[in-house]
Backbone as CSV, one residue per row, in Angstrom:
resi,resn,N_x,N_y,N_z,CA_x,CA_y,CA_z,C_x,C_y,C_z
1,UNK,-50.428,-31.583,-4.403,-49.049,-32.038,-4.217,-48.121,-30.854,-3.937
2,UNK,-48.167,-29.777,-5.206,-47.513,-28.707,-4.914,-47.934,-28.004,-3.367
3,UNK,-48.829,-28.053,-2.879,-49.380,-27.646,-1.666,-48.915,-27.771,0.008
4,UNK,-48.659,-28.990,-0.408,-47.831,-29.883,0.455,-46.343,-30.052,0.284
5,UNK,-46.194,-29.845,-0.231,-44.586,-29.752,-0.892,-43.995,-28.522,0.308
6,UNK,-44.984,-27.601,-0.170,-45.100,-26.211,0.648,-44.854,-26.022,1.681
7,UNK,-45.734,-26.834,2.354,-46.474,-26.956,3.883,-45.353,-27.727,4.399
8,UNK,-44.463,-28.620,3.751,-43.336,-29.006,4.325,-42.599,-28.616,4.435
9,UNK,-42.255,-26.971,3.564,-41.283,-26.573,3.068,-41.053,-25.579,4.337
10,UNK,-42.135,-25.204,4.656,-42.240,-23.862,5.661,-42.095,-24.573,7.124
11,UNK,-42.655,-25.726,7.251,-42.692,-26.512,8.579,-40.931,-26.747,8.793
12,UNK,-40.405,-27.275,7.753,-38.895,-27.391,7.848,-37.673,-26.143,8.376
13,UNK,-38.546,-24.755,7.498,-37.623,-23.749,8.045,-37.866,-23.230,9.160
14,UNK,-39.131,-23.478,9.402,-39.562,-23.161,11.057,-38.814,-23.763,11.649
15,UNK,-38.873,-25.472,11.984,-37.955,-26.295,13.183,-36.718,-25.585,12.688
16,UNK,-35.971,-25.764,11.647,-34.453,-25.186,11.629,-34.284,-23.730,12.834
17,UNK,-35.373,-22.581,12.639,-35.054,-21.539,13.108,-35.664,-21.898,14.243
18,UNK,-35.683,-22.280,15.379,-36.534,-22.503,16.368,-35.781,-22.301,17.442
19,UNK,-34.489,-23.748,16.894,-33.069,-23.492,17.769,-32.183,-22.419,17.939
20,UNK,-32.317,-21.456,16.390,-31.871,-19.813,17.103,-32.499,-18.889,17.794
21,UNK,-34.008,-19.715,17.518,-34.872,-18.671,18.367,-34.614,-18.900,19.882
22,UNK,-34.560,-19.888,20.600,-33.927,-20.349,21.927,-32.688,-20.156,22.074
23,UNK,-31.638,-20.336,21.777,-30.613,-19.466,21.546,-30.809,-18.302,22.012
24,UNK,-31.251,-17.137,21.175,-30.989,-15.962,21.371,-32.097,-15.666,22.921
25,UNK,-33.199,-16.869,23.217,-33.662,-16.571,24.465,-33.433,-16.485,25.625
26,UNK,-32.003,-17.598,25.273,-31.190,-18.384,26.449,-30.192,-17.052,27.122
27,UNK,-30.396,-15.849,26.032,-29.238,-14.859,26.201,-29.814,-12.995,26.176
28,UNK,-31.000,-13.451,26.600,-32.195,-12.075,27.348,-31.197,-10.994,27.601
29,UNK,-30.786,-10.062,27.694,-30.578,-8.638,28.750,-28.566,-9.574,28.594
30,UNK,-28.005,-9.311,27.996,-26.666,-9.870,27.716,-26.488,-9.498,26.278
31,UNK,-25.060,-8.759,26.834,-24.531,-8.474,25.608,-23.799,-9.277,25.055
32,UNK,-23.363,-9.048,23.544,-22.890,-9.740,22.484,-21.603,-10.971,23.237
33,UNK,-20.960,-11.784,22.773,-19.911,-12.471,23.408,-18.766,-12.665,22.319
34,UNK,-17.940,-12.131,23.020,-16.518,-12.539,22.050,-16.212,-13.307,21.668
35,UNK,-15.839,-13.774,20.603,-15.294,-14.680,19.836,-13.880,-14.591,20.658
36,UNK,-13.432,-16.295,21.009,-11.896,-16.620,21.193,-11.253,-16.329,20.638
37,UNK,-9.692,-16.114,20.572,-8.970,-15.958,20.175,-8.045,-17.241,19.961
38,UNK,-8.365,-17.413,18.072,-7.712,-19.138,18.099,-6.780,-18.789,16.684
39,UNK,-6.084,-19.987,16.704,-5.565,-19.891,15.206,-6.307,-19.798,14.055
40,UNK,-6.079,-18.687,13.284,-6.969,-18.766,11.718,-7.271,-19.877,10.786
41,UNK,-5.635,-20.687,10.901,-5.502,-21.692,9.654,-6.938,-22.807,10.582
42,UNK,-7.203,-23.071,11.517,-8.181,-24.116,12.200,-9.422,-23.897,12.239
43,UNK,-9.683,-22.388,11.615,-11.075,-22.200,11.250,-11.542,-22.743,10.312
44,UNK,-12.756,-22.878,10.687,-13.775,-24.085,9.531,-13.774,-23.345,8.293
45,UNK,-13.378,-22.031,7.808,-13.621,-21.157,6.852,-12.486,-21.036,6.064
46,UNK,-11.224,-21.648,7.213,-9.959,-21.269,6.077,-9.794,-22.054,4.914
47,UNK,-9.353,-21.421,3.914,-8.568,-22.027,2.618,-7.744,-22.261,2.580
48,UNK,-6.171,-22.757,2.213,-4.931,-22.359,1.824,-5.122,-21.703,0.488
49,UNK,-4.210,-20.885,0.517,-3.996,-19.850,-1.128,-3.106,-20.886,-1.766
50,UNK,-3.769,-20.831,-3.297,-2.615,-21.776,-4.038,-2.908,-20.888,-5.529
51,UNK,-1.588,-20.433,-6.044,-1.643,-19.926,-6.764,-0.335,-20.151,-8.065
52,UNK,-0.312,-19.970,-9.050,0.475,-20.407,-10.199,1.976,-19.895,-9.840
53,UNK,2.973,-20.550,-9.752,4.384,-19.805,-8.730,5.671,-20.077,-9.570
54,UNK,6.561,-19.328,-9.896,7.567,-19.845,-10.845,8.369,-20.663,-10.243
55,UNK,9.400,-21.035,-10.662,10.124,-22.514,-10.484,11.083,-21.910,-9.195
56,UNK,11.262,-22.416,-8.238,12.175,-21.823,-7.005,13.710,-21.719,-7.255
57,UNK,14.649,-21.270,-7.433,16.117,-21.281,-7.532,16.744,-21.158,-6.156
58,UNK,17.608,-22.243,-6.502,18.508,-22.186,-5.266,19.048,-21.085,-4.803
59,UNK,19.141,-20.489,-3.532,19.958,-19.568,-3.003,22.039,-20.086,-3.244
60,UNK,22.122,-18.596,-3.921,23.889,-19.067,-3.988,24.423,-18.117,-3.306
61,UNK,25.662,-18.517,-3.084,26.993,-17.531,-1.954,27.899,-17.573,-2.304
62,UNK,28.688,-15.853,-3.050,29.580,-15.775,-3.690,30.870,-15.075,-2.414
63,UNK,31.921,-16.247,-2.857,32.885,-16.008,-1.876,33.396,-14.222,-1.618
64,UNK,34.032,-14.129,-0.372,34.353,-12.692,0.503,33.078,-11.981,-0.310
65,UNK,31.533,-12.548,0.114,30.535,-11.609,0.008,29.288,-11.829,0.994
66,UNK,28.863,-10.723,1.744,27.936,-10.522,2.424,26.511,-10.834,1.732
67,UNK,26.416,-10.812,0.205,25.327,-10.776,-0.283,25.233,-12.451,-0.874
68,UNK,23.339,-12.503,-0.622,22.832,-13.581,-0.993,21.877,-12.993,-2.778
69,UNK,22.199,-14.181,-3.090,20.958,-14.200,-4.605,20.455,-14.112,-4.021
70,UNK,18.881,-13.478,-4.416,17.349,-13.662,-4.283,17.240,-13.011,-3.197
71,UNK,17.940,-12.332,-2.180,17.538,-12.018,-0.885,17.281,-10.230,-1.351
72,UNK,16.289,-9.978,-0.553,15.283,-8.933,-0.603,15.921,-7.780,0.275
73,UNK,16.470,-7.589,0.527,17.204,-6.932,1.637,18.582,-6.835,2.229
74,UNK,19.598,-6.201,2.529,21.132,-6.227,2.770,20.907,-6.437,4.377
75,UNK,19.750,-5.445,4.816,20.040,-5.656,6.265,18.916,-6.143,6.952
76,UNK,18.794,-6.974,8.187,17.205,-7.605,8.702,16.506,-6.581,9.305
77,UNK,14.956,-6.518,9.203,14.471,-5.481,9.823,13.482,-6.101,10.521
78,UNK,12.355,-5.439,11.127,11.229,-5.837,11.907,10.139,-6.054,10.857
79,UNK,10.010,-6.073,9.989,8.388,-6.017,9.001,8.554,-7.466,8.790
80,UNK,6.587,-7.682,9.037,6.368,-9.271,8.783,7.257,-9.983,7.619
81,UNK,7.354,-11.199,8.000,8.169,-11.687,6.544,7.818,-13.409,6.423
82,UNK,7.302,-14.069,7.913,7.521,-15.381,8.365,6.383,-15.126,9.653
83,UNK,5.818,-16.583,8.615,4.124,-17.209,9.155,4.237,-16.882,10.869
84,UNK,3.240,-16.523,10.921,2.854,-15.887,12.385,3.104,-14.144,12.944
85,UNK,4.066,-13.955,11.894,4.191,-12.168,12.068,2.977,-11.634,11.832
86,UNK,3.141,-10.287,13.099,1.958,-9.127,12.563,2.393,-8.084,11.877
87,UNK,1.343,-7.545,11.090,1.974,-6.273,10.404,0.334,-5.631,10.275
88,UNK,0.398,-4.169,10.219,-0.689,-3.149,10.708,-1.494,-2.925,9.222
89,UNK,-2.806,-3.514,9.092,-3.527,-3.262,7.463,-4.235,-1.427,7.641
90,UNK,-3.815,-0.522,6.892,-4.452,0.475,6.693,-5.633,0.527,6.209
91,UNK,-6.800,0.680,6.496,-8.039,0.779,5.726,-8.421,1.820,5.478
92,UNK,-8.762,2.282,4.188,-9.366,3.641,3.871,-10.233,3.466,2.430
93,UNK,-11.408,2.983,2.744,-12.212,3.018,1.598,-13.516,3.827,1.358
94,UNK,-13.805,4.607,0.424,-14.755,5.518,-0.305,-15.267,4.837,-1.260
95,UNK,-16.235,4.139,-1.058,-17.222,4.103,-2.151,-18.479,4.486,-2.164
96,UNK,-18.789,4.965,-4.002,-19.688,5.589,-3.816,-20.150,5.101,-5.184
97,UNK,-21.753,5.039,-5.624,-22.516,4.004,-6.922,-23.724,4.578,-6.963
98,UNK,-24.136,5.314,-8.397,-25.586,5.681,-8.539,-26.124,4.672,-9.363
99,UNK,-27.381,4.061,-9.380,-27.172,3.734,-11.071,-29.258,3.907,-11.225
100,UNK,-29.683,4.291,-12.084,-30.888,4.447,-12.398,-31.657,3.362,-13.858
101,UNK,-32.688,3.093,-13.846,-32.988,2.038,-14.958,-34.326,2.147,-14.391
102,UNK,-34.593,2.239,-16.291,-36.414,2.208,-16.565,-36.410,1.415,-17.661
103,UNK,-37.426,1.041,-17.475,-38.241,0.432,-18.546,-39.553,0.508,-19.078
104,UNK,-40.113,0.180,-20.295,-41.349,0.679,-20.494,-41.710,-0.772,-21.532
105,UNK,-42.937,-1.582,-21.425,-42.772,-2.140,-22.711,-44.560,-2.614,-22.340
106,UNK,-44.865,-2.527,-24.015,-46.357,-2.565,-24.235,-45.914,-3.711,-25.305
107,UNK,-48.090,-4.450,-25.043,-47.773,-5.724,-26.361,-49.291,-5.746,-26.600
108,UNK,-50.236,-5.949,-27.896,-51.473,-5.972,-28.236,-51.276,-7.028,-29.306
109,UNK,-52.818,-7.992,-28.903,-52.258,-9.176,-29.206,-53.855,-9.504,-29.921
110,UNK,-54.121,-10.042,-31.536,-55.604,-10.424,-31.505,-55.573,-11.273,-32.350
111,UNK,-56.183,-12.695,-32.262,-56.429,-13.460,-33.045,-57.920,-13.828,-33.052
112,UNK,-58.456,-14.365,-34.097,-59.766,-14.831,-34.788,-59.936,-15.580,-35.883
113,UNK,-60.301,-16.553,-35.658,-60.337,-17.926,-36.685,-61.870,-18.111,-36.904
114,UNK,-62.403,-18.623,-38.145,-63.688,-18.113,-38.449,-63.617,-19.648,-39.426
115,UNK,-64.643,-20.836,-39.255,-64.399,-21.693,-40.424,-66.168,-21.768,-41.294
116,UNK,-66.442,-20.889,-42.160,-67.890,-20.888,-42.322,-67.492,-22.201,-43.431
117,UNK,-66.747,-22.825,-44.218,-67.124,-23.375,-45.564,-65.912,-24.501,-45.081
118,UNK,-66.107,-26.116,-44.921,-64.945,-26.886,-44.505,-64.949,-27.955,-45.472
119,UNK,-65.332,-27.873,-46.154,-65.339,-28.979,-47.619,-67.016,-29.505,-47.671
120,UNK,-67.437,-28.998,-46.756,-69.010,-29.722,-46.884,-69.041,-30.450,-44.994
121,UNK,-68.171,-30.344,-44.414,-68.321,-30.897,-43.216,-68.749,-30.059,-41.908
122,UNK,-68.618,-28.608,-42.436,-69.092,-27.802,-41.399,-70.946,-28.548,-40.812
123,UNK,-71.476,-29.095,-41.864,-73.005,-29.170,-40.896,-72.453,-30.853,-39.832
124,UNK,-71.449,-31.836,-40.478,-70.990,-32.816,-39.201,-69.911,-31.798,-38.305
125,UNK,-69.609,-30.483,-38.298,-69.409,-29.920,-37.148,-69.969,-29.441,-36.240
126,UNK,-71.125,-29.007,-36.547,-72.016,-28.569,-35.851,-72.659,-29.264,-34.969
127,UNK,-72.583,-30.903,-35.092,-73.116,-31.919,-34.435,-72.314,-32.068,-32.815
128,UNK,-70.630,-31.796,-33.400,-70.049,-32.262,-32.180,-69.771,-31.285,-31.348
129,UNK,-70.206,-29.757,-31.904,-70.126,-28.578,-30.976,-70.962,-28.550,-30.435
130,UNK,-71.196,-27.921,-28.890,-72.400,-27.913,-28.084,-73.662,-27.046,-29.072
131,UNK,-74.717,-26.591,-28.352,-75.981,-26.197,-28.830,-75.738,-24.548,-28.682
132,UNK,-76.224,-23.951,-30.559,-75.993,-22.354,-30.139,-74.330,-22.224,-30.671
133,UNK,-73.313,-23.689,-31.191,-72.477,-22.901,-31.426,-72.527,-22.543,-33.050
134,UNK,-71.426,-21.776,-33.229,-71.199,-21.239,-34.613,-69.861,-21.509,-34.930
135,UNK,-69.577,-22.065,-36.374,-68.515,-22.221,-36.903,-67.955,-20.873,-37.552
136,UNK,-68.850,-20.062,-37.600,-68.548,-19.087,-38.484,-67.476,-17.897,-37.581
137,UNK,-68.030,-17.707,-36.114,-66.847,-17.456,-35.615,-66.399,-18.729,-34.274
138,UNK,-65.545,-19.362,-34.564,-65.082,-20.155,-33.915,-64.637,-20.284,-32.999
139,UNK,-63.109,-19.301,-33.386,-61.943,-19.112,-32.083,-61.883,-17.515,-32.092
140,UNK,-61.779,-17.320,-30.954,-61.284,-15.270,-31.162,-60.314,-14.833,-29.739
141,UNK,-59.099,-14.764,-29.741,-58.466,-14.485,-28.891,-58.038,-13.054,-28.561
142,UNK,-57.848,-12.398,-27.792,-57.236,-11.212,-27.729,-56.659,-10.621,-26.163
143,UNK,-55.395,-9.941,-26.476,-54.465,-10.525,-25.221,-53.868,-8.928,-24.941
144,UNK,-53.754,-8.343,-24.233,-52.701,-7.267,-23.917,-52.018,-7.153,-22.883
145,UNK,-50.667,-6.254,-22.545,-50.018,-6.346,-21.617,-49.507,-5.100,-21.909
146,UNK,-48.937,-4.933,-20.809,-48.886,-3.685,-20.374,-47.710,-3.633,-19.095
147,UNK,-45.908,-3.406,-18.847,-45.059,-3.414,-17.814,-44.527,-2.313,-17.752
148,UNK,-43.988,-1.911,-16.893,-43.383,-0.079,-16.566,-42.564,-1.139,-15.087
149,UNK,-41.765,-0.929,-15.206,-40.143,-0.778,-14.397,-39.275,0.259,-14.326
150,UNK,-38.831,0.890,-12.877,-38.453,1.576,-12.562,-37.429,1.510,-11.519
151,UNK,-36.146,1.753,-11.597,-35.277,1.291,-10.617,-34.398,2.242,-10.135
152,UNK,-33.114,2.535,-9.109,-32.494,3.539,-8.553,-32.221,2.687,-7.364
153,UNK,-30.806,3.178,-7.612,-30.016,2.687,-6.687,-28.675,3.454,-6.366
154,UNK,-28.608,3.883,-4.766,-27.541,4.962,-4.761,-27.347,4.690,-3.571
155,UNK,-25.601,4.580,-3.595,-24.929,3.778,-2.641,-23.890,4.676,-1.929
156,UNK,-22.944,4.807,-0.884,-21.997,5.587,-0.443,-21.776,4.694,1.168
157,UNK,-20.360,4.436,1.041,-19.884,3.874,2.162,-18.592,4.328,2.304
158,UNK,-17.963,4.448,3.548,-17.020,4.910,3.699,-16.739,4.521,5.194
159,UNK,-14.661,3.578,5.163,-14.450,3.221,5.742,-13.055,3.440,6.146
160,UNK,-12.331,4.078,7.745,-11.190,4.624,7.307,-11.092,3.546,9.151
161,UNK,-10.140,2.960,9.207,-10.007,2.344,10.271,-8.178,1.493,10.363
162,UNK,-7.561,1.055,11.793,-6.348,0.199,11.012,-6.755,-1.128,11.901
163,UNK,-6.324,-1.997,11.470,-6.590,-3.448,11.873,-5.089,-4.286,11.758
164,UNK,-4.908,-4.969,12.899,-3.823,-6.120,12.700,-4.502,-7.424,12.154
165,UNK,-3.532,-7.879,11.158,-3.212,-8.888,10.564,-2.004,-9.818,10.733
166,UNK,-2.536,-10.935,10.521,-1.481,-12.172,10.886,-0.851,-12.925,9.284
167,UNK,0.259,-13.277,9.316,0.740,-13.724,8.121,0.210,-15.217,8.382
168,UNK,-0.469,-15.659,7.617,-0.881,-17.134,7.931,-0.129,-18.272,6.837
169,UNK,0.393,-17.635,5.787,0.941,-18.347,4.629,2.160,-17.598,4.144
170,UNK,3.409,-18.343,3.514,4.171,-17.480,2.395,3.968,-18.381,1.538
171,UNK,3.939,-17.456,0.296,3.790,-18.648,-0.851,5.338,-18.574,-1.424
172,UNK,5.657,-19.368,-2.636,6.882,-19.693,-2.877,7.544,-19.050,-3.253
173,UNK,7.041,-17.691,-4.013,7.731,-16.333,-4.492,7.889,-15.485,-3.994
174,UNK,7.715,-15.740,-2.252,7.684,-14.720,-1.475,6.788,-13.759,-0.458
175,UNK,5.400,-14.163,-1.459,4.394,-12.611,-1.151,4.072,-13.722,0.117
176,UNK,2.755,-13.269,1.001,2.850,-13.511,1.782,0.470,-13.603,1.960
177,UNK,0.258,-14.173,2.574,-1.550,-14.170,2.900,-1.563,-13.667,4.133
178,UNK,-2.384,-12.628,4.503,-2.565,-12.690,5.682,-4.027,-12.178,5.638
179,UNK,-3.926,-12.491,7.377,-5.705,-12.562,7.553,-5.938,-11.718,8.908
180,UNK,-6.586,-10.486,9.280,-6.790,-10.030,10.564,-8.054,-10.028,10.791
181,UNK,-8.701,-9.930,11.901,-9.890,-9.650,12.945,-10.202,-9.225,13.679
182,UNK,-10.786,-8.026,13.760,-11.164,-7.042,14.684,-12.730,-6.880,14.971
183,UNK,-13.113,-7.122,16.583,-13.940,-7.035,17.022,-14.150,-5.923,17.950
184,UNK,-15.308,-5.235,18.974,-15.565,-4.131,19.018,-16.580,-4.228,18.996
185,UNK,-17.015,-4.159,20.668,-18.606,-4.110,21.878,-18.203,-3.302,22.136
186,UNK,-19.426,-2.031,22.037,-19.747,-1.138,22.439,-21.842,-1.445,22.866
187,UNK,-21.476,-1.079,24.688,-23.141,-1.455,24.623,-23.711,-3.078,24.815
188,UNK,-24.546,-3.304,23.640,-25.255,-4.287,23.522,-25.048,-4.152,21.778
189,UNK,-23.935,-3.688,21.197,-23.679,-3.624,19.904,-22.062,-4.295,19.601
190,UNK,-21.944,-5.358,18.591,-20.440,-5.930,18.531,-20.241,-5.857,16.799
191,UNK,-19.563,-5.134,16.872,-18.605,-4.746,15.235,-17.245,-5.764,15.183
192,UNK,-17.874,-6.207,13.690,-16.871,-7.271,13.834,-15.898,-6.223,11.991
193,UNK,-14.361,-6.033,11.769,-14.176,-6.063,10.825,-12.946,-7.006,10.382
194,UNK,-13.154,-7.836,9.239,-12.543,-8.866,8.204,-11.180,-8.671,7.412
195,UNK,-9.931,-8.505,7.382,-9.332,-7.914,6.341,-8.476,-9.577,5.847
196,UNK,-8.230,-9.841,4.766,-7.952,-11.336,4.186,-7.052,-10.451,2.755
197,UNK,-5.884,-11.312,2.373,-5.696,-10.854,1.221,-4.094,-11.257,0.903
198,UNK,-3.763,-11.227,-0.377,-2.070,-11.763,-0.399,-1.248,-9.932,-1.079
199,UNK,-0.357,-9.790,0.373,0.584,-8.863,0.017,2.204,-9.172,-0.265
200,UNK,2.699,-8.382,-1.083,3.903,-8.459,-1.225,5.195,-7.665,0.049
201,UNK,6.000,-8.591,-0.020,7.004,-7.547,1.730,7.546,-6.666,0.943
202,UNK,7.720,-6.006,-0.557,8.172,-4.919,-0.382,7.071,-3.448,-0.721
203,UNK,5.823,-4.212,-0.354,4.653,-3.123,-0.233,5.056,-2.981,1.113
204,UNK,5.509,-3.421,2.013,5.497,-3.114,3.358,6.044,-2.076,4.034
205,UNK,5.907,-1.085,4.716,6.324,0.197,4.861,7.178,-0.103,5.901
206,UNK,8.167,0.613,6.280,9.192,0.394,7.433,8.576,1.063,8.943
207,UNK,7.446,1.074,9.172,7.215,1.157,10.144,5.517,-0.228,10.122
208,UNK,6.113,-0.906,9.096,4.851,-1.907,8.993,3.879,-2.514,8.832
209,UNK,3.316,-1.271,8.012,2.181,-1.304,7.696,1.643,-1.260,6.040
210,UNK,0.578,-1.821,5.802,-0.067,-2.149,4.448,-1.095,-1.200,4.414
211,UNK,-1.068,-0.226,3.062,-2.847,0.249,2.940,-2.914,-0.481,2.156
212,UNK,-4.810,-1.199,2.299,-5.434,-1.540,1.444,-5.390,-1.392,-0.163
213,UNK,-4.885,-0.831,-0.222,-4.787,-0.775,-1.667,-3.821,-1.343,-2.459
214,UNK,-2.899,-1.698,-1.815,-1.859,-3.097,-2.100,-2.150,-4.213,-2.035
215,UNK,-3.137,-4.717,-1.233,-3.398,-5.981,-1.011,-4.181,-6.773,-2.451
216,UNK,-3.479,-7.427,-2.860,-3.926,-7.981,-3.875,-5.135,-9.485,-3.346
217,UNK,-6.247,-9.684,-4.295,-7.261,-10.713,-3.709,-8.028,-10.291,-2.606
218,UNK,-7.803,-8.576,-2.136,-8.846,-8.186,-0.980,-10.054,-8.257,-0.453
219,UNK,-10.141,-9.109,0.573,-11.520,-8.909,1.280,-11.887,-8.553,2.444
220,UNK,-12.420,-7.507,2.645,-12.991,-6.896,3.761,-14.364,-7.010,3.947
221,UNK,-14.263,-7.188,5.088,-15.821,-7.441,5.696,-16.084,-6.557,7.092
222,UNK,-17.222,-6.198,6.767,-17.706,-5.149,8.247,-18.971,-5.515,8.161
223,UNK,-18.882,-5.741,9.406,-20.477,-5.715,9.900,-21.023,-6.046,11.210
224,UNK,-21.534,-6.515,11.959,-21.929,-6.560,13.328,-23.532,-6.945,13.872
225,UNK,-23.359,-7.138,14.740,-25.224,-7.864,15.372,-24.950,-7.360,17.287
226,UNK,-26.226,-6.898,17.415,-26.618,-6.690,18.532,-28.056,-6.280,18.679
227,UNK,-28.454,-5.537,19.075,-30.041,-4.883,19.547,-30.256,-4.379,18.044
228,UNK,-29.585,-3.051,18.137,-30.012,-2.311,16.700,-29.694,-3.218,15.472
229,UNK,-28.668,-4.246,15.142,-29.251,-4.637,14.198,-29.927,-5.376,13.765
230,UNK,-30.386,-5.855,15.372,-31.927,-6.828,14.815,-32.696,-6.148,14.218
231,UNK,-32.850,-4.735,15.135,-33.945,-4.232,14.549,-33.948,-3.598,12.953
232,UNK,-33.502,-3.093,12.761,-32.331,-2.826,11.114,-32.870,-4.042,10.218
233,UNK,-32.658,-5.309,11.005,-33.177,-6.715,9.292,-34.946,-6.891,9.364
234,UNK,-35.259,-7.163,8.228,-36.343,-7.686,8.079,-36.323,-9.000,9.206
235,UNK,-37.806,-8.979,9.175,-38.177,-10.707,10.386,-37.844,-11.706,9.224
236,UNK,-37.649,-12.700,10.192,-37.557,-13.665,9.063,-38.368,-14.120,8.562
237,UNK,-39.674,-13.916,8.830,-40.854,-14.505,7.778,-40.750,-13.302,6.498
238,UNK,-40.510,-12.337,6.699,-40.319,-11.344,6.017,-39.335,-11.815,4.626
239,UNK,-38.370,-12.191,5.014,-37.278,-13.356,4.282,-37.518,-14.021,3.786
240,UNK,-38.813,-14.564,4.171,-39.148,-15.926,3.690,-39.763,-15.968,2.497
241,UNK,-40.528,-14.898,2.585,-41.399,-14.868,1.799,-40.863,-13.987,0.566
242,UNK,-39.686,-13.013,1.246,-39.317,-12.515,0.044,-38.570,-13.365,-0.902
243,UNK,-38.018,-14.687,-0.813,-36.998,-15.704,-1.386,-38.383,-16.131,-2.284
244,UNK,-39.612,-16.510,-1.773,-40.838,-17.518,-1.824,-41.588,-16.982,-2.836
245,UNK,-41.862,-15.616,-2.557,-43.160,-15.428,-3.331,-43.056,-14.989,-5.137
246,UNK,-42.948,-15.170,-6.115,-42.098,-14.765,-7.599,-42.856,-13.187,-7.934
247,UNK,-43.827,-12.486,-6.797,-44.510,-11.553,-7.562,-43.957,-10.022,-6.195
């Protein structure tokens, strides 16, 4: 049963991948293809941000005065402020992660059960044990193990680039979501990078721009597909089996 279970299991991810395998046949000696340029909020991926927001107060206007409550500013400037503005995301990230882990663990294991004397019933035991056996040693188990684990892991990435972003949301206190996308063929190679995140307009610098490190809820994504990074992933049976096999 389990066997077949199997045999269906692998037959299934085959047909699934079959259609990318034609796909990517249909597109021999051709480089990568751009993604359109569409609205964010209509992507199958967007969310709206909803987040805990204090109670809104009316804007008031105090007579022979130029100034508003609540308003952020005396004079209007150019920095995003209202859904659809761009404003320039700074990226500059250094990371860097060692981390090492061992383990060692031993186990010796022995049991032996012996019944020579059972009230007088050991000789009707002897009847229902095969021929040649002995009650006297009965059961005798003995078990050892033996694991050693060893691990290391050392990481370093580093990313210094600027990307436009689009304000796709204000929320009610002001701050603002925005989301940019930057793509980048070079070759038969297409770099795609991600920047998503909710900033505040008075992180915003007067010539417009956000570093990363303001952006509160940040996500960046880099990464890309072409020739080299096919070659770069494991095959996918390779995949498969690494999800599949528990050893």
């Amino acid at each position: 049963m389990y066997q077949r279970c199997f045999a269906l299991t692998l037959v299934a991810i085959g047909l699934s991948g079959c259609s990318s395998y034609f796909a990517r046949l249909g597109h021999v000696g051709e480089e990568p293809a751009l993604t359109a340029i569409e609205n964010p909020v209509t992507q199958p991926g967007y969310h709206p941000v909803s987040m805990p927001m204090p109670v809104p107060a009316p804007p008031t206007f105090n007579s022979n005065s130029l100034w508003r409550s609540g308003s952020r500013a005396f004079f209007k400037d150019q920095r995003a402020a209202r859904v659809g503005d761009i404003l320039t995301v700074l990226v500059d990230i250094t990371d860097k992660a060692q981390f090492d882990n061992e383990l060692s663990r031993d186990r010796d294991a022995k049991e032996s059960e012996a019944y020579g004397k059972i009230a007088g019933y050991e000789r009707w035991l002897k009847h229902l044990l095969p021929k040649g056996a002995d009650v006297d040693d009965l059961v005798s188990i003995e078990s050892a193990g033996e694991a050693n684990g060893k691990g290391s892991i050392e990481r370093q990435e580093k990313i210094t680039t600027r990307v436009a972003a689009v304000v796709t949301q204000v929320l009610p206190n002001g701050n603002m979501v925005i989301e940019g996308r930057q793509e980048i063929r070079v070759n038969f190679e297409k770099r795609d990078l991600i920047v998503a995140g909710v900033v505040r307009p008075e992180d915003i610098t007067s010539e417009n721009t956000i570093p990363i490190s303001k952006i509160a809820e940040a996500r960046v994504s880099y990464g890309g597909k072409g020739r080299l990074t096919d070659v770069q992933q494991p095959r996918y049976g390779q995949q498969i089996l690494d999800i599949l096999l528990p050893f």
